[in-house]
PDB file of N, H, CA, C and O in Angstrom:
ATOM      1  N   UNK A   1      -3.945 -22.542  -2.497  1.00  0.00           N
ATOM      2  CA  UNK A   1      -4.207 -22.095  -1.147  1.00  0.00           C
ATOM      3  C   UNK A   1      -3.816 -23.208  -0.171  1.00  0.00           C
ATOM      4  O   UNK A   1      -4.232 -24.366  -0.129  1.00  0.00           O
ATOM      5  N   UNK A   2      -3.091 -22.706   0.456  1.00  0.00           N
ATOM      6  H   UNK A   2      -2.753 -21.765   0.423  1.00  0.00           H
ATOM      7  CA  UNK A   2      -2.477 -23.832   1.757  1.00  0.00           C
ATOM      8  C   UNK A   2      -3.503 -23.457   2.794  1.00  0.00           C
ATOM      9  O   UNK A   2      -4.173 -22.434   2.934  1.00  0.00           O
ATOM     10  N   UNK A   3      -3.423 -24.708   3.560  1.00  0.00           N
ATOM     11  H   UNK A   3      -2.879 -25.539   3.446  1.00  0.00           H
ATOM     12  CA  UNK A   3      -3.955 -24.388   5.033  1.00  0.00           C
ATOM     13  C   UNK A   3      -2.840 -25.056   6.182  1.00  0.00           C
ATOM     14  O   UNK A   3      -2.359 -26.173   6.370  1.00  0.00           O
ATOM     15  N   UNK A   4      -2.719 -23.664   6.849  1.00  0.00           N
ATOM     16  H   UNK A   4      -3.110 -22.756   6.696  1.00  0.00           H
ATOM     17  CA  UNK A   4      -2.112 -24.236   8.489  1.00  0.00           C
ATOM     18  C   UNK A   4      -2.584 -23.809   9.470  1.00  0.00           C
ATOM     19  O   UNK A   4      -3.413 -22.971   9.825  1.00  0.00           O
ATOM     20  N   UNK A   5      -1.687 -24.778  10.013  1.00  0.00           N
ATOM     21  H   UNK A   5      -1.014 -25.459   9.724  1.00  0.00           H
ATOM     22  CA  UNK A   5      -2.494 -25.121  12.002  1.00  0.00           C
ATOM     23  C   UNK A   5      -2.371 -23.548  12.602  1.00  0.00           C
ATOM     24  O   UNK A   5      -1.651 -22.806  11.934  1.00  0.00           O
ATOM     25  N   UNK A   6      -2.845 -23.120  13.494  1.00  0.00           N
ATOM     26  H   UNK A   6      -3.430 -23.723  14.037  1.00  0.00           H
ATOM     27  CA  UNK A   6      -2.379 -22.253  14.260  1.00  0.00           C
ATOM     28  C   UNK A   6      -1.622 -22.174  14.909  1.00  0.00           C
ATOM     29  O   UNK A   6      -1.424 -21.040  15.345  1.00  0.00           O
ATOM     30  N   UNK A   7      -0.783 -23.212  15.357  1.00  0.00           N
ATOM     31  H   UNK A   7      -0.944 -24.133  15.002  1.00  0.00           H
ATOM     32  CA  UNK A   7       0.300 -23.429  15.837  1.00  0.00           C
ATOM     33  C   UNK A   7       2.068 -23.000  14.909  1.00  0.00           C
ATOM     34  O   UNK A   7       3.153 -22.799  15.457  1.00  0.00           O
ATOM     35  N   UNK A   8       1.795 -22.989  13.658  1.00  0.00           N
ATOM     36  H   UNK A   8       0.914 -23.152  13.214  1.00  0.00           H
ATOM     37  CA  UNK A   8       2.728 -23.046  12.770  1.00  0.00           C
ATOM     38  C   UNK A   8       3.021 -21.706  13.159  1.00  0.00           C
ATOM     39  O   UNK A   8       4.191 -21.357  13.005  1.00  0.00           O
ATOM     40  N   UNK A   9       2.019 -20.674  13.745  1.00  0.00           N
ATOM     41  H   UNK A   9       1.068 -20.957  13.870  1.00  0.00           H
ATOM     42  CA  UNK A   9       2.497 -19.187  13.569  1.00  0.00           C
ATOM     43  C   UNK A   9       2.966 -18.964  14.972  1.00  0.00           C
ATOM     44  O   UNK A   9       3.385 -17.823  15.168  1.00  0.00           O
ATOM     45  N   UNK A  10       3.008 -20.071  16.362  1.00  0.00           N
ATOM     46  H   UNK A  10       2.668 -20.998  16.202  1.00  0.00           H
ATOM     47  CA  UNK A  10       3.489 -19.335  17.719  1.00  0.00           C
ATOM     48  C   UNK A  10       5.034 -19.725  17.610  1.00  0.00           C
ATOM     49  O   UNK A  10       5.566 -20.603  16.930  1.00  0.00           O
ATOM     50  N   UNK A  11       5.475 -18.985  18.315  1.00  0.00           N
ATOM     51  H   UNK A  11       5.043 -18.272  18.867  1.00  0.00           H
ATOM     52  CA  UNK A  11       6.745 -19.127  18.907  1.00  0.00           C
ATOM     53  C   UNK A  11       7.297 -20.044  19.376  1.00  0.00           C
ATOM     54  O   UNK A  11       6.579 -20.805  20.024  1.00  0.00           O
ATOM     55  N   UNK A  12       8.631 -20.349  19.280  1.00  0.00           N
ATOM     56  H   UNK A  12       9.215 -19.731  18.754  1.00  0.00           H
ATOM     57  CA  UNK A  12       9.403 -22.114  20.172  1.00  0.00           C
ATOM     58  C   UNK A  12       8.387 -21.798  21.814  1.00  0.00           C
ATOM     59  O   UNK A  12       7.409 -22.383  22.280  1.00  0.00           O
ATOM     60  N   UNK A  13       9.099 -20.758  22.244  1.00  0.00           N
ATOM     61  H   UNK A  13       9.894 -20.283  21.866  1.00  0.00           H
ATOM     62  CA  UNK A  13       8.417 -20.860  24.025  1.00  0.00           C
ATOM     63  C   UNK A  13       6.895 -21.083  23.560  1.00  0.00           C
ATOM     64  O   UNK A  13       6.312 -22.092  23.959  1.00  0.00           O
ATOM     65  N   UNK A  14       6.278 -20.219  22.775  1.00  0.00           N
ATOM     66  H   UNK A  14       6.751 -19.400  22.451  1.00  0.00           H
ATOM     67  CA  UNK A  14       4.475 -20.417  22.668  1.00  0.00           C
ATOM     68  C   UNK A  14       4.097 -22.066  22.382  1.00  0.00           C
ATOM     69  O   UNK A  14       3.141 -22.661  22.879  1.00  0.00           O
ATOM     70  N   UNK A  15       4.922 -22.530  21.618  1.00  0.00           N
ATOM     71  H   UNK A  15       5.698 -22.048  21.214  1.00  0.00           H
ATOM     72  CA  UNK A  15       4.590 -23.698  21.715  1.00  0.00           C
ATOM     73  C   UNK A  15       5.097 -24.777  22.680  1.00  0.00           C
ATOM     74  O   UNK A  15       4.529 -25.826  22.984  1.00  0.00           O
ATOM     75  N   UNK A  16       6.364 -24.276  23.128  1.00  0.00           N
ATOM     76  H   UNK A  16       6.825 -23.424  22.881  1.00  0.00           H
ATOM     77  CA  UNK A  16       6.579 -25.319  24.527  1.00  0.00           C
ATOM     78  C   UNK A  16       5.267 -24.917  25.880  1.00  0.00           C
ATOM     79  O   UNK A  16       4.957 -25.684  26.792  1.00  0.00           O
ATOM     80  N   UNK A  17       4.715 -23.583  25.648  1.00  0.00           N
ATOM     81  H   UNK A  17       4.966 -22.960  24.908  1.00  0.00           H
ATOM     82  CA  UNK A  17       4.105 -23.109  26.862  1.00  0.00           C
ATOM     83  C   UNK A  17       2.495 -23.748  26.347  1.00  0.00           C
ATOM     84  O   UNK A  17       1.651 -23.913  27.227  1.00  0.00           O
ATOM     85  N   UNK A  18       2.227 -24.011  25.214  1.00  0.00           N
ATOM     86  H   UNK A  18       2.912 -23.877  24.499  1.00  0.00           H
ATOM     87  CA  UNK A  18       1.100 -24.715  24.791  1.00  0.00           C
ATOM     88  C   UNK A  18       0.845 -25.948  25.497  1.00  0.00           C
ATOM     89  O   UNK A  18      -0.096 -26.326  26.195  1.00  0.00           O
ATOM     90  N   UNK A  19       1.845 -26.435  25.161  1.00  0.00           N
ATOM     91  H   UNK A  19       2.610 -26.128  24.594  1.00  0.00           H
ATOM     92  CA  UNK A  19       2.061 -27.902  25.017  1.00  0.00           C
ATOM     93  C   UNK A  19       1.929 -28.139  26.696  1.00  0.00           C
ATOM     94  O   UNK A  19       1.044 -28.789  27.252  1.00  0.00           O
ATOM     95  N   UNK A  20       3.288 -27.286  27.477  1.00  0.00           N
ATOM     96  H   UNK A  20       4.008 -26.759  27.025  1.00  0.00           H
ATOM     97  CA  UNK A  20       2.496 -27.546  29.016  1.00  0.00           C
ATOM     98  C   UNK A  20       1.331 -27.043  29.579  1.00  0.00           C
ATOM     99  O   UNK A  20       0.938 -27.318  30.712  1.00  0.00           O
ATOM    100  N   UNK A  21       0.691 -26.189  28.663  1.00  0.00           N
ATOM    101  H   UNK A  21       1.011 -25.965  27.742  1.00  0.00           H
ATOM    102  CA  UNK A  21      -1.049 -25.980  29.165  1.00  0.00           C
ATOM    103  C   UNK A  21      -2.115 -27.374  28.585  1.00  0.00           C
ATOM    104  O   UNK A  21      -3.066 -27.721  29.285  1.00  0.00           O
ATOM    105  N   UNK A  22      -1.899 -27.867  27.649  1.00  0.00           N
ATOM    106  H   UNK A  22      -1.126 -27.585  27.080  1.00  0.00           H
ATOM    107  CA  UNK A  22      -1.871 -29.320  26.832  1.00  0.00           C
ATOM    108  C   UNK A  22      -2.205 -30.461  28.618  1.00  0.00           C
ATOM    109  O   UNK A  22      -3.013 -30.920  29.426  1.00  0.00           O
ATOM    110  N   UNK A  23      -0.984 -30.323  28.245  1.00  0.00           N
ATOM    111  H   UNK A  23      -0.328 -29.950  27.588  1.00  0.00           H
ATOM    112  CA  UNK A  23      -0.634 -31.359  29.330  1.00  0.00           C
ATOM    113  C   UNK A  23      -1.437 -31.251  30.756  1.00  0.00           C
ATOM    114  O   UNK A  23      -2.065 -32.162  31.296  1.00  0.00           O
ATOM    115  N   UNK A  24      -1.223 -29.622  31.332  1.00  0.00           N
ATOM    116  H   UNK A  24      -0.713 -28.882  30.893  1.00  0.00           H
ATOM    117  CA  UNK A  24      -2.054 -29.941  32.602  1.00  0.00           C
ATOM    118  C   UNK A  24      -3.516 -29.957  32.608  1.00  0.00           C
ATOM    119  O   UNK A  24      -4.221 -30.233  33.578  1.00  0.00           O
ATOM    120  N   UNK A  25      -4.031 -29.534  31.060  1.00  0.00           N
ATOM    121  H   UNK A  25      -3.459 -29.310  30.272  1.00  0.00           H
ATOM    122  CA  UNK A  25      -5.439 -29.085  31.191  1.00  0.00           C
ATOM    123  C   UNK A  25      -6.035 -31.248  30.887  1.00  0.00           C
ATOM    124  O   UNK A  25      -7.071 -31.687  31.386  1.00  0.00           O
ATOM    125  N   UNK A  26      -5.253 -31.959  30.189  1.00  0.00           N
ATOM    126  H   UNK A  26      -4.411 -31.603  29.784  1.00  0.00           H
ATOM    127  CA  UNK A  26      -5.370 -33.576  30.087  1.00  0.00           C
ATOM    128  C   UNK A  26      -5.587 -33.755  31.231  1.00  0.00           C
ATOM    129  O   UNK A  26      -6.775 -33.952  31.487  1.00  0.00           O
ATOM    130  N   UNK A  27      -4.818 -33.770  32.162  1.00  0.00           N
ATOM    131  H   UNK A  27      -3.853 -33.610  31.954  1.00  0.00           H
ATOM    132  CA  UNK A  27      -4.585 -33.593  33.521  1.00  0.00           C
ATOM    133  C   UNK A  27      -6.090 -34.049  34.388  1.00  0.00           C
ATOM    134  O   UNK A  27      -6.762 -35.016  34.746  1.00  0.00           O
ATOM    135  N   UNK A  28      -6.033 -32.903  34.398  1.00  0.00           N
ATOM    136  H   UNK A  28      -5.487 -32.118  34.107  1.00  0.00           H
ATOM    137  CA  UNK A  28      -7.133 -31.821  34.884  1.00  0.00           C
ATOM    138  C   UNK A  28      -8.661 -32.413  34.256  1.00  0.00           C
ATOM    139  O   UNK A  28      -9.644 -32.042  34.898  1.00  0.00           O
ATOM    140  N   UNK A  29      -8.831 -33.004  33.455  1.00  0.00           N
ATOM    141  H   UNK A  29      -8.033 -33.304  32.933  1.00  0.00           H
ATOM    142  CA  UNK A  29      -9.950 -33.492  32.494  1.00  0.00           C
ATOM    143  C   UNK A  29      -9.673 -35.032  32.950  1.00  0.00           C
ATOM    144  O   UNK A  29     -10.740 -35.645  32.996  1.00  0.00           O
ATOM    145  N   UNK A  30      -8.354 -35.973  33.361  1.00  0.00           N
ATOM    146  H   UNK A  30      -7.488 -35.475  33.323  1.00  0.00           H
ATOM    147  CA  UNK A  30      -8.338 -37.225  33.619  1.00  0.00           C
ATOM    148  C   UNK A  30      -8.982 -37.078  35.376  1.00  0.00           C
ATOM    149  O   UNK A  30     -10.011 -37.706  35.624  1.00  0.00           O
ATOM    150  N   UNK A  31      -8.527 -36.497  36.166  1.00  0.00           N
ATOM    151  H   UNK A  31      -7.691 -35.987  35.965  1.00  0.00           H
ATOM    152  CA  UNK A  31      -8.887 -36.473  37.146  1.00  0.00           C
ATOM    153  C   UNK A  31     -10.646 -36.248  37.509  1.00  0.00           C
ATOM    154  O   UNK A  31     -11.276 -36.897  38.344  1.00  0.00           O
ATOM    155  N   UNK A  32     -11.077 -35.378  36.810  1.00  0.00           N
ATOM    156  H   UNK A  32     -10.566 -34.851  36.132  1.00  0.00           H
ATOM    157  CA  UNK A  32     -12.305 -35.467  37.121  1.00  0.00           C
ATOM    158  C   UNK A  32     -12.986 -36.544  36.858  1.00  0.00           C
ATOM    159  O   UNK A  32     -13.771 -36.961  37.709  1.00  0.00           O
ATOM    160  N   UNK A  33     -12.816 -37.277  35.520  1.00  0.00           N
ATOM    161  H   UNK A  33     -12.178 -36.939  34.828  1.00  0.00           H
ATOM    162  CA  UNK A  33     -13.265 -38.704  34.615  1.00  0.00           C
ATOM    163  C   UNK A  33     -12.855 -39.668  35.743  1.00  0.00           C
ATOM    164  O   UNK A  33     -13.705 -40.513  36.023  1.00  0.00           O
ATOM    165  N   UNK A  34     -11.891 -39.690  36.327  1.00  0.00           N
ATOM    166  H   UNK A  34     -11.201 -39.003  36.100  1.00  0.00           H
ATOM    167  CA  UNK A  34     -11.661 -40.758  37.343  1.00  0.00           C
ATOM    168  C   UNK A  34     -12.086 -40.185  38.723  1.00  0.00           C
ATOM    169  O   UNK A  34     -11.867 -41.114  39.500  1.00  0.00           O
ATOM    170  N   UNK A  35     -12.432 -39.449  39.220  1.00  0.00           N
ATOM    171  H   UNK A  35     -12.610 -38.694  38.588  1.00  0.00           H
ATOM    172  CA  UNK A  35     -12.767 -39.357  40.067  1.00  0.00           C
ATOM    173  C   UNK A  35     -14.667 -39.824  40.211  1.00  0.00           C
ATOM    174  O   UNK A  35     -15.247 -40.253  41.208  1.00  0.00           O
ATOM    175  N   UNK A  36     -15.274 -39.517  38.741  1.00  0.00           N
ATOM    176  H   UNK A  36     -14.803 -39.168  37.931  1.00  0.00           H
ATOM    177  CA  UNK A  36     -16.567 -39.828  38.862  1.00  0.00           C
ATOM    178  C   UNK A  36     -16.355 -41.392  39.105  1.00  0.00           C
ATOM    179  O   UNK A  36     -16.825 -42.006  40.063  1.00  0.00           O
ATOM    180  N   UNK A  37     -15.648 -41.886  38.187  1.00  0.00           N
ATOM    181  H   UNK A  37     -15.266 -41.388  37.409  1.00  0.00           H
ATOM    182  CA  UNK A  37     -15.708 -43.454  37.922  1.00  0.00           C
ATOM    183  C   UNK A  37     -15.448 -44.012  39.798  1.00  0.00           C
ATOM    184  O   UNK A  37     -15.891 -45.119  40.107  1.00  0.00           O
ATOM    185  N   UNK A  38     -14.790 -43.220  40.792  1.00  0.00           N
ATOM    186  H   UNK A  38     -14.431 -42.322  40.540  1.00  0.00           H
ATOM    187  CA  UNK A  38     -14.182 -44.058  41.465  1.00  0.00           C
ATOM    188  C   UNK A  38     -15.670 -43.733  42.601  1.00  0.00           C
ATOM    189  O   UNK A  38     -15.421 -43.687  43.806  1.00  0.00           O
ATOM    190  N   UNK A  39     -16.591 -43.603  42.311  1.00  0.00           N
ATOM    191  H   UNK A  39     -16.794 -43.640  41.333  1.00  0.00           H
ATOM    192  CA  UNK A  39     -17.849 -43.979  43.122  1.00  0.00           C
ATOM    193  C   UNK A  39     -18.255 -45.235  42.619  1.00  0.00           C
ATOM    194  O   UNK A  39     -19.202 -45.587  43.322  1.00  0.00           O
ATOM    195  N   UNK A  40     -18.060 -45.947  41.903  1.00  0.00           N
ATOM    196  H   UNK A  40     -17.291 -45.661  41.332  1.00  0.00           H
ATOM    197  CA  UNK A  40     -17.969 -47.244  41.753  1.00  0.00           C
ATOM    198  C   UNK A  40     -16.899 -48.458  42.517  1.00  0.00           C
ATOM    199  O   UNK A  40     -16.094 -48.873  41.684  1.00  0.00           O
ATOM    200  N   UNK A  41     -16.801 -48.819  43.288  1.00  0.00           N
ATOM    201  H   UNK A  41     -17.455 -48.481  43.964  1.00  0.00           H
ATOM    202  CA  UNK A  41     -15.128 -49.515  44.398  1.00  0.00           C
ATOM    203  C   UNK A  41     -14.957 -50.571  43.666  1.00  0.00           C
ATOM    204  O   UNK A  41     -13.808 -51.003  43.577  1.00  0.00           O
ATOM    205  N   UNK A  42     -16.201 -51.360  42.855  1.00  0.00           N
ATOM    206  H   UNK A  42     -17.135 -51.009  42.927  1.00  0.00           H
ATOM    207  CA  UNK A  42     -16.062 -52.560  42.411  1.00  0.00           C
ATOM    208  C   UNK A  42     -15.136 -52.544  41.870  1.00  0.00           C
ATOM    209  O   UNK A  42     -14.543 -53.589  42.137  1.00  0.00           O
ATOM    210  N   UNK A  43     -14.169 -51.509  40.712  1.00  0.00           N
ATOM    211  H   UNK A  43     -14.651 -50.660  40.496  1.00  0.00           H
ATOM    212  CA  UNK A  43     -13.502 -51.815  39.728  1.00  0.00           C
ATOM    213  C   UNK A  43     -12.112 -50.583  40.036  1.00  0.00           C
ATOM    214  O   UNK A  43     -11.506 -49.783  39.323  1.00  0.00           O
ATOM    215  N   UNK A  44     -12.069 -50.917  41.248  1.00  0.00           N
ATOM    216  H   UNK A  44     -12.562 -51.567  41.827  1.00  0.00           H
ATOM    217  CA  UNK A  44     -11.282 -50.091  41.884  1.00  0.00           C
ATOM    218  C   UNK A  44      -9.381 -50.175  40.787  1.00  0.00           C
ATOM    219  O   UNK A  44      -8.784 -49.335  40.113  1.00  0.00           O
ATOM    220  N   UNK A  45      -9.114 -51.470  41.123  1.00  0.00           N
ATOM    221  H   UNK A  45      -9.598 -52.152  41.670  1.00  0.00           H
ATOM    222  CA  UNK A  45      -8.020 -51.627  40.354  1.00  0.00           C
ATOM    223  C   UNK A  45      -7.743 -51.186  38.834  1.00  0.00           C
ATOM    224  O   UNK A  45      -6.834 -50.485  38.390  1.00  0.00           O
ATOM    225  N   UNK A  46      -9.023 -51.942  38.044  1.00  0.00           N
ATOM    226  H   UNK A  46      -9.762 -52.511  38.404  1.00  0.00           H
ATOM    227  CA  UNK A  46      -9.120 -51.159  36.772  1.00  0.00           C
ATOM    228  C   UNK A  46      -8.825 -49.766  36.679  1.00  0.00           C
ATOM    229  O   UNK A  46      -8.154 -49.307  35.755  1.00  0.00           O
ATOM    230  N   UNK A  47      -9.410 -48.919  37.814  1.00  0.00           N
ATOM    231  H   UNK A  47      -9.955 -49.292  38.565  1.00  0.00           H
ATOM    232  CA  UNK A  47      -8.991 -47.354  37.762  1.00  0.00           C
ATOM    233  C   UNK A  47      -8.257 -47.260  37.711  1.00  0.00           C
ATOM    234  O   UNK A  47      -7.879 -46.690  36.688  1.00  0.00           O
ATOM    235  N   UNK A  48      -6.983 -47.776  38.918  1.00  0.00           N
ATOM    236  H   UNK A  48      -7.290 -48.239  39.750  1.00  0.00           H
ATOM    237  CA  UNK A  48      -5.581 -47.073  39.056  1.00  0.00           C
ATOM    238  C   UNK A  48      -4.861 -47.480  37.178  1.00  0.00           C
ATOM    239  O   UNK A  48      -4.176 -46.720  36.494  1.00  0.00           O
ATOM    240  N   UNK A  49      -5.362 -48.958  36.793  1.00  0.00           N
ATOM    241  H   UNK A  49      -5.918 -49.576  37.348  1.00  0.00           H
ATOM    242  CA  UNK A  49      -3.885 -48.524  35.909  1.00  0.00           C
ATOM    243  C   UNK A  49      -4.803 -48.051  34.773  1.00  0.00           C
ATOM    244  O   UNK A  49      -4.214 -47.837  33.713  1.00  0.00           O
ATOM    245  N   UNK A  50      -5.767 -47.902  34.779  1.00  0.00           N
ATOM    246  H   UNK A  50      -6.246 -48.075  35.640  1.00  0.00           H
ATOM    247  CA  UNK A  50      -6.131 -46.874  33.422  1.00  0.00           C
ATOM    248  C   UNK A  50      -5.560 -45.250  33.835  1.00  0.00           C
ATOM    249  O   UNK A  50      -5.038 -44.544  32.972  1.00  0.00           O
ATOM    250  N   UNK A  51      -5.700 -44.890  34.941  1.00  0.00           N
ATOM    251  H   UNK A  51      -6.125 -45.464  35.642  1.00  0.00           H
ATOM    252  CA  UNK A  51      -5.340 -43.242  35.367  1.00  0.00           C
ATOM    253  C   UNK A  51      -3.347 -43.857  35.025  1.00  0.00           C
ATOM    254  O   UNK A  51      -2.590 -43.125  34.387  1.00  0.00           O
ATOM    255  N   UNK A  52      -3.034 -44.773  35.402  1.00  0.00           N
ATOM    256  H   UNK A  52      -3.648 -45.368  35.921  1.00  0.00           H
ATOM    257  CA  UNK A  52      -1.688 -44.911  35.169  1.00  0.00           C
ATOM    258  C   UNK A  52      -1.296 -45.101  33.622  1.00  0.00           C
ATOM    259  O   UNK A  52      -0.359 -44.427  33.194  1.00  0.00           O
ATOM    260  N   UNK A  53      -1.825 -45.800  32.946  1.00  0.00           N
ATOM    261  H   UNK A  53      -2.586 -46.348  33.293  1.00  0.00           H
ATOM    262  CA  UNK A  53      -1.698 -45.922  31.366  1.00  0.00           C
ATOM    263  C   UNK A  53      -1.845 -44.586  30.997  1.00  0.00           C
ATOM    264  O   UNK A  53      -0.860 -44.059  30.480  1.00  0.00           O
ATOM    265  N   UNK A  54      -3.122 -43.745  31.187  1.00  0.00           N
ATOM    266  H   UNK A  54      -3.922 -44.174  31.607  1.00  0.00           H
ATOM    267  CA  UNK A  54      -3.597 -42.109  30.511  1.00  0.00           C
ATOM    268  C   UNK A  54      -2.107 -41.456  31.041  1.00  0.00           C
ATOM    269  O   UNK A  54      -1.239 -41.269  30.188  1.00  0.00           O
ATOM    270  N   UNK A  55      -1.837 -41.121  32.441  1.00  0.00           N
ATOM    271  H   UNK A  55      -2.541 -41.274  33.135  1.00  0.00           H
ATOM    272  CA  UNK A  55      -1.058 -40.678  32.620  1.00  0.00           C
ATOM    273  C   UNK A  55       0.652 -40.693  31.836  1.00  0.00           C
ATOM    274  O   UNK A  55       1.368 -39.727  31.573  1.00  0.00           O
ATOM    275  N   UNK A  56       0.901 -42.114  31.628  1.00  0.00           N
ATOM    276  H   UNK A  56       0.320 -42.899  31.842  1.00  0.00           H
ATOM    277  CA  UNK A  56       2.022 -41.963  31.038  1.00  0.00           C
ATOM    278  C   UNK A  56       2.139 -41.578  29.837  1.00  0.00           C
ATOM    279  O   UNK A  56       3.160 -41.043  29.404  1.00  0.00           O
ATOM    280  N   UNK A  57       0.785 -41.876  28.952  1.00  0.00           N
ATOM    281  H   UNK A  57      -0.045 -42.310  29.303  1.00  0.00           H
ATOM    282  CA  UNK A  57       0.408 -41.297  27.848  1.00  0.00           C
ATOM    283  C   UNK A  57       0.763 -39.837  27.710  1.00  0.00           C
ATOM    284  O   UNK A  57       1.781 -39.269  27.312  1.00  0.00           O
ATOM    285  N   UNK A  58      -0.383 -39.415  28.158  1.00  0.00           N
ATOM    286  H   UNK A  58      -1.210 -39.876  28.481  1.00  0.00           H
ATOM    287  CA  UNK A  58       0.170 -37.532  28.475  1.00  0.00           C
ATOM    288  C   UNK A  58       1.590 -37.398  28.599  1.00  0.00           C
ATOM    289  O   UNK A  58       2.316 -36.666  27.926  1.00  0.00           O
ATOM    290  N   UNK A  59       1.923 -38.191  29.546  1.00  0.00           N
ATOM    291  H   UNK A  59       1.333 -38.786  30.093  1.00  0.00           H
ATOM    292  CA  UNK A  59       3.524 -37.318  29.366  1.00  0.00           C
ATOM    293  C   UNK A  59       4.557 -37.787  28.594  1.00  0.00           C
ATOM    294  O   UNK A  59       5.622 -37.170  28.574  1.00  0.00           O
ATOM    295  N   UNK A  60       4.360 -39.011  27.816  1.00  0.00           N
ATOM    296  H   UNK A  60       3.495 -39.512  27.832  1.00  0.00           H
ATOM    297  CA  UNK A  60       4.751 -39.404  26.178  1.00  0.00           C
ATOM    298  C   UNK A  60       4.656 -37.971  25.505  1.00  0.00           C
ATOM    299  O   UNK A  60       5.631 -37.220  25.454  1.00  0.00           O
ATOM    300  N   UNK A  61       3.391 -37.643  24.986  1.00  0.00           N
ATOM    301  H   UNK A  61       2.600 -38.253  25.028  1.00  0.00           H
ATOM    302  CA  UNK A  61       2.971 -36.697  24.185  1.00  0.00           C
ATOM    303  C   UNK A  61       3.494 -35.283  24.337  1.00  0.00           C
ATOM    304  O   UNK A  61       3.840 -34.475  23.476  1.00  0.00           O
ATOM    305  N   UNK A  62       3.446 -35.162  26.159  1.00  0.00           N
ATOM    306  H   UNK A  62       3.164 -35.819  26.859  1.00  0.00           H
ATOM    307  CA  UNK A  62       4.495 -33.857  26.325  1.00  0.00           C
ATOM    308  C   UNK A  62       5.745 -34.053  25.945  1.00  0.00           C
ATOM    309  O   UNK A  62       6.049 -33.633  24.829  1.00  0.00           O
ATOM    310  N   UNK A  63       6.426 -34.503  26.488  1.00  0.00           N
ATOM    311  H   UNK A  63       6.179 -34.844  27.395  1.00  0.00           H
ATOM    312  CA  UNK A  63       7.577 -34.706  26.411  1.00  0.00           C
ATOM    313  C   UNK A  63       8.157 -34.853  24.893  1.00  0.00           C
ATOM    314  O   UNK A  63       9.176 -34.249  24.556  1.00  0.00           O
ATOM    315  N   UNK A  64       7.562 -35.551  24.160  1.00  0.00           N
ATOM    316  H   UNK A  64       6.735 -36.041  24.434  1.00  0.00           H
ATOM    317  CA  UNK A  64       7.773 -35.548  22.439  1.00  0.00           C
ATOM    318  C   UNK A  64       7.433 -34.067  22.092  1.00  0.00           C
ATOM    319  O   UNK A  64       8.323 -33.489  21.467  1.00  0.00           O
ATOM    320  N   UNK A  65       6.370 -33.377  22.363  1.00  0.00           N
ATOM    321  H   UNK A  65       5.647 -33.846  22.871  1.00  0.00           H
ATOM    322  CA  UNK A  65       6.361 -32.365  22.312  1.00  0.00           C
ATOM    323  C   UNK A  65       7.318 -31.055  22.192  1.00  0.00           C
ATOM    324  O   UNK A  65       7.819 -30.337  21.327  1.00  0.00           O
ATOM    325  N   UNK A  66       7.250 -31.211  23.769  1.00  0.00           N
ATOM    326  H   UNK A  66       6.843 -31.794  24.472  1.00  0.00           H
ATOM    327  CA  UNK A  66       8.763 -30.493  24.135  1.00  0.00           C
ATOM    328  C   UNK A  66      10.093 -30.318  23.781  1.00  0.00           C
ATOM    329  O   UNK A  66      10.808 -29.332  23.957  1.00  0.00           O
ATOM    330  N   UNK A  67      10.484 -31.969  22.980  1.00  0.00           N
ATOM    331  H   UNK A  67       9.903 -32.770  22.837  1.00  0.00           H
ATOM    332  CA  UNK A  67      11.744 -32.266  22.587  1.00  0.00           C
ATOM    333  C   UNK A  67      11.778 -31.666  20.921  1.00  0.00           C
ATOM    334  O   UNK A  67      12.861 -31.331  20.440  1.00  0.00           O
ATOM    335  N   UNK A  68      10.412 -31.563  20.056  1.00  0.00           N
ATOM    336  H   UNK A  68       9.532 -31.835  20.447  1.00  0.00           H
ATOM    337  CA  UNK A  68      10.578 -31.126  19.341  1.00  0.00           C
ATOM    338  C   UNK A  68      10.981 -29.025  19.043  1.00  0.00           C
ATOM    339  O   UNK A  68      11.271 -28.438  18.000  1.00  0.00           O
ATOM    340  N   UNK A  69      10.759 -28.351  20.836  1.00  0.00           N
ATOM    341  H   UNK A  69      10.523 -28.828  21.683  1.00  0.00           H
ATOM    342  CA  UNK A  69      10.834 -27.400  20.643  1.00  0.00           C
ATOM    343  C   UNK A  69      11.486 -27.061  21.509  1.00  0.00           C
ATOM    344  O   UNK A  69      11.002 -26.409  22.433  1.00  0.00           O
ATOM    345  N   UNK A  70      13.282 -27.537  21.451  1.00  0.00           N
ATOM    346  H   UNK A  70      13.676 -28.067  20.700  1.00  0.00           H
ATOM    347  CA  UNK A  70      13.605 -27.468  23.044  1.00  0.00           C
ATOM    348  C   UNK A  70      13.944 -26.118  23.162  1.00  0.00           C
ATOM    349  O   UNK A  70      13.958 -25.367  22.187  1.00  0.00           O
ATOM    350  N   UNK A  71      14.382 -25.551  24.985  1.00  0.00           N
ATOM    351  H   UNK A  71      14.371 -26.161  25.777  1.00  0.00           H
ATOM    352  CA  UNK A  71      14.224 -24.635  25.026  1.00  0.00           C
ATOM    353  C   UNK A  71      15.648 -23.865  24.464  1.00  0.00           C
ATOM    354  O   UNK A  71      16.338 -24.674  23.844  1.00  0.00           O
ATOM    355  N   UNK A  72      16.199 -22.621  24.525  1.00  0.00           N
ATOM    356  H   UNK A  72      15.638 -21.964  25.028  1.00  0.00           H
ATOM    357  CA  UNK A  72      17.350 -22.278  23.403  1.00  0.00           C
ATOM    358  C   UNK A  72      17.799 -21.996  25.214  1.00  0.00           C
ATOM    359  O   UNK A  72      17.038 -21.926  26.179  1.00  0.00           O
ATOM    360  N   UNK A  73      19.358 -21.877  25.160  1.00  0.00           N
ATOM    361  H   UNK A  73      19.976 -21.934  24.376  1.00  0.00           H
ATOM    362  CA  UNK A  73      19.980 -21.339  25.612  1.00  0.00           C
ATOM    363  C   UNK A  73      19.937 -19.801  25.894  1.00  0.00           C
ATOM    364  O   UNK A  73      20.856 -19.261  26.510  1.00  0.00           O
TER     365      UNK A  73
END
């Protein structure tokens, strides 16, 4: 008995369209996390490049993503 992902069974687009729901819902979950943190000013700088590190992260992960399911002609 094998086991697979649920992903093994969507489509190239289902999984490129995953992957950018992936991405904005990270998004969407970094912004709120930094937005609580930034009622704190003391550590103001620390914020920007952690939201800048997460950020480029995410779009590492998309983008590898994506390239593994590019779109067809």
């Amino acid at each position: 008995m094998s086991i697979t992902s649920p992903i093994e069974h969507l489509t190239r687009e289902e999984r490129r369209a995953a992957a950018a729901d992936r991405f904005l819902s990270s998004l969407e979950l970094l912004v709120q996390r930094h937005r609580a943190l930034a009622l704190h000013s003391e550590h103001v700088d620390l914020h920007v490049e952690l939201i800048a590190a997460e950020v480029a992260h995410e779009l590492s992960v998309t983008r590898s993503a994506l390239q593994r399911y590019p779109q067809l002609p």
